[in-house]
C-alpha positions in Angstrom: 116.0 110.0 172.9 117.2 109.8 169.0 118.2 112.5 167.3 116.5 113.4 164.5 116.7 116.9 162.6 116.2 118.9 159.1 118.9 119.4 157.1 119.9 121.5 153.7 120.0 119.3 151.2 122.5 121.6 149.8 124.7 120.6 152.6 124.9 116.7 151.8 125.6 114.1 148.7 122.1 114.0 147.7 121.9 118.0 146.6 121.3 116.6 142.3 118.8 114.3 143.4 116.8 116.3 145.7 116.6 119.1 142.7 115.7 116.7 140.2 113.3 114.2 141.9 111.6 116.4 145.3 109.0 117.6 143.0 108.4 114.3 140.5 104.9 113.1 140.9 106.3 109.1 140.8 109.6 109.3 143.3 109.9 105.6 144.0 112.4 103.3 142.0 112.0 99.7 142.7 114.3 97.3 142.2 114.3 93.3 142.2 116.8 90.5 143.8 117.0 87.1 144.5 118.4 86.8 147.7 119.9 83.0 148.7 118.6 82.5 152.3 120.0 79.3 153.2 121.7 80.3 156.2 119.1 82.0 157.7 117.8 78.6 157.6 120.0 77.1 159.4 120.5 79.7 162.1 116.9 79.8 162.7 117.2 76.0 163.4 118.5 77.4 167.0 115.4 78.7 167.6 115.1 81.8 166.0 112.4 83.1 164.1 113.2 83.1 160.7 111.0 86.4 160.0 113.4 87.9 162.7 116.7 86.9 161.5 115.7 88.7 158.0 114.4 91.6 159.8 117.8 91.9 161.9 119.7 91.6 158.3 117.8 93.9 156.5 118.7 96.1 159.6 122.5 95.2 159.4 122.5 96.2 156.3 121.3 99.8 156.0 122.9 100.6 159.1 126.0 100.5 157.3 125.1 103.0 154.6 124.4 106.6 155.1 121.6 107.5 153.1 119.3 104.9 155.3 119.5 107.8 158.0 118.5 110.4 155.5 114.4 110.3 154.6 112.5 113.1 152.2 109.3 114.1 154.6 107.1 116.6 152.7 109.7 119.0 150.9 112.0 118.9 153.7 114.8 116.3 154.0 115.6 114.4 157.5 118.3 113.3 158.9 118.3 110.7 161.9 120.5 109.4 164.1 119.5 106.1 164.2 117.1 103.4 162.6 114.6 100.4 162.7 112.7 97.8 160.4 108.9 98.1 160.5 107.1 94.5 160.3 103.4 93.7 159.4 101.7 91.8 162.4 98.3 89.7 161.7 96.4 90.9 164.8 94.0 88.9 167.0 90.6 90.6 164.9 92.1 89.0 161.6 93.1 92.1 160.5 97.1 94.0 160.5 99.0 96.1 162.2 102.0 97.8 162.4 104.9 97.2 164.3 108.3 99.4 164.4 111.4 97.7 166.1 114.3 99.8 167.2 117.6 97.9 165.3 119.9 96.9 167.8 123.1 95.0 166.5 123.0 92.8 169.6 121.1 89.9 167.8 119.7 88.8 171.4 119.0 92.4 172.3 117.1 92.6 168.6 115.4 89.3 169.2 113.6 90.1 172.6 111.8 93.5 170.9 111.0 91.6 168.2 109.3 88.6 170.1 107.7 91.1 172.6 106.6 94.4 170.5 105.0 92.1 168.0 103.2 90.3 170.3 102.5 93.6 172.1 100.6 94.5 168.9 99.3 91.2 167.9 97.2 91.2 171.3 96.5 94.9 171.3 95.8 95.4 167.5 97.0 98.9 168.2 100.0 99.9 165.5 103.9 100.3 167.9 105.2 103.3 166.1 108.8 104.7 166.6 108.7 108.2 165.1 112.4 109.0 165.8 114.3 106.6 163.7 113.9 106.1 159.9 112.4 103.2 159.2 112.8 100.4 157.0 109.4 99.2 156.1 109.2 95.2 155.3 106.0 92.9 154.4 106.0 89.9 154.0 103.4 86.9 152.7 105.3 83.6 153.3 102.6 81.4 151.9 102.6 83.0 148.6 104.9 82.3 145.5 105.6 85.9 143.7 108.1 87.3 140.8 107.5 91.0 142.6 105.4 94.1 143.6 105.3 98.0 143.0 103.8 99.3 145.5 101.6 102.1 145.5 103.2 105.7 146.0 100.9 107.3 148.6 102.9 110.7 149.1 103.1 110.0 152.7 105.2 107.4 153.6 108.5 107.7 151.4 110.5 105.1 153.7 112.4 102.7 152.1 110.6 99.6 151.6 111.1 95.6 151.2 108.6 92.9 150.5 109.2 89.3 149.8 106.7 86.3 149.9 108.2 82.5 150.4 111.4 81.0 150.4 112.2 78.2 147.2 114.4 75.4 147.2 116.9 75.9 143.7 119.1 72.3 144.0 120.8 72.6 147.2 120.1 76.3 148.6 116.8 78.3 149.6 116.0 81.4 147.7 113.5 84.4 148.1 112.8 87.1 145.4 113.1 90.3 147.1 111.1 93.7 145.8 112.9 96.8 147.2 111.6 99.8 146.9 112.9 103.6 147.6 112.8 107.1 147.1 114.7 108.6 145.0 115.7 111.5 147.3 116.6 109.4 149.5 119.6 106.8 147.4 120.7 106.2 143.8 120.6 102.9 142.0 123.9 102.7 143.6 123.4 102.7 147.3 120.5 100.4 146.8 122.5 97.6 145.1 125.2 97.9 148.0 122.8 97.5 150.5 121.0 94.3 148.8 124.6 93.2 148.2 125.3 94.1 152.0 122.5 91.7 152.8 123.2 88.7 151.1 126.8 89.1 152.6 125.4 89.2 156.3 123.1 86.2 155.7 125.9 84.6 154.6 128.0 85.3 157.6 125.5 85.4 160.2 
């Protein structure tokens, strides 16, 4: 079982932003990145998934920053112990749902929840929800050619968010424009563009 628990705001390095941004009727900053994923590419040419390999990035990635574990839910601020990246399934009615996957650095480890939970919820069309890690939420529309998206702020879900559509060949790599969105609570400008740095780094090395 993961650890999750409240915590004074007061008590970490987010105390300024909770003041100023708790309250603010439009929390969400999004920011936009081309991300070069040319390896991925060729590591999926092993027969991996491509959609996984991003997702196990992404999760790379803000496990190695602090604020991922932190999450604003209501007024109060979470911490957790650990995290997961949240995928979009296309279910067996034609419809979505919504599949949370426990990160796991073990990329073979990773790759077996992915393969099996979303398939889990492709045939069940019931969402897989993992309440106890904060979640990196990702959507993705592979046939479509975008510049970016702003999504929506509900007031519910304040989760950290990514959304890309297809990959583009520039000369000799392959390129998607990434939209990431987050909560200001949660990170600064800052910790955002470390962890989109963070990602291109692990794609690279992966």
């Amino acid at each position: 079982m993961n650890v999750m628990k409240e915590v004074d705001p007061k008590d970490t390095d987010r105390a300024m932003s909770y003041e100023l941004f708790i309250k603010a009727p439009m929390p969400m900053v999004t920011i936009f990145r081309t991300i070069d994923v040319t390896n991925i590419l060729n590591v999926s040419e092993k027969g991996y998934k491509f959609n996984m390999l991003l997702c196990y990035c992404i999760g790379c990635a803000g496990s190695r920053i602090h604020e991922f574990r932190l999450l604003p839910v209501g007024m109060k601020l979470m911490e957790y112990e650990e995290i997961g990246v949240s995928v979009v399934v296309s279910n067996k009615k034609g419809s979505i749902s919504f599949c949370d996957l426990p990160f796991c650095s073990d990329l073979d480890v990773f790759n077996q929840n992915y393969l099996s939970l979303t398939k889990e919820v492709e045939t069940t069309c019931e969402n897989h929800e993992i309440k106890d890690r904060m979640m990196i939420g990702t959507s993705t529309l592979p046939q479509y050619d975008f510049d970016g998206v702003i999504n929506m702020y509900n007031g519910i879900f304040n989760n950290p968010f990514l959304m890309w559509g297809k990959y583009k060949q520039e000369e000799a790599r392959y390129v998607i424009k990434f939209s990431f969105q987050f909560h200001h609570v949660q990170m600064d400008g800052r910790q955002a563009c470390q962890f989109l740095d963070d990602l291109q780094r692990i794609i690279n090395g992966l």
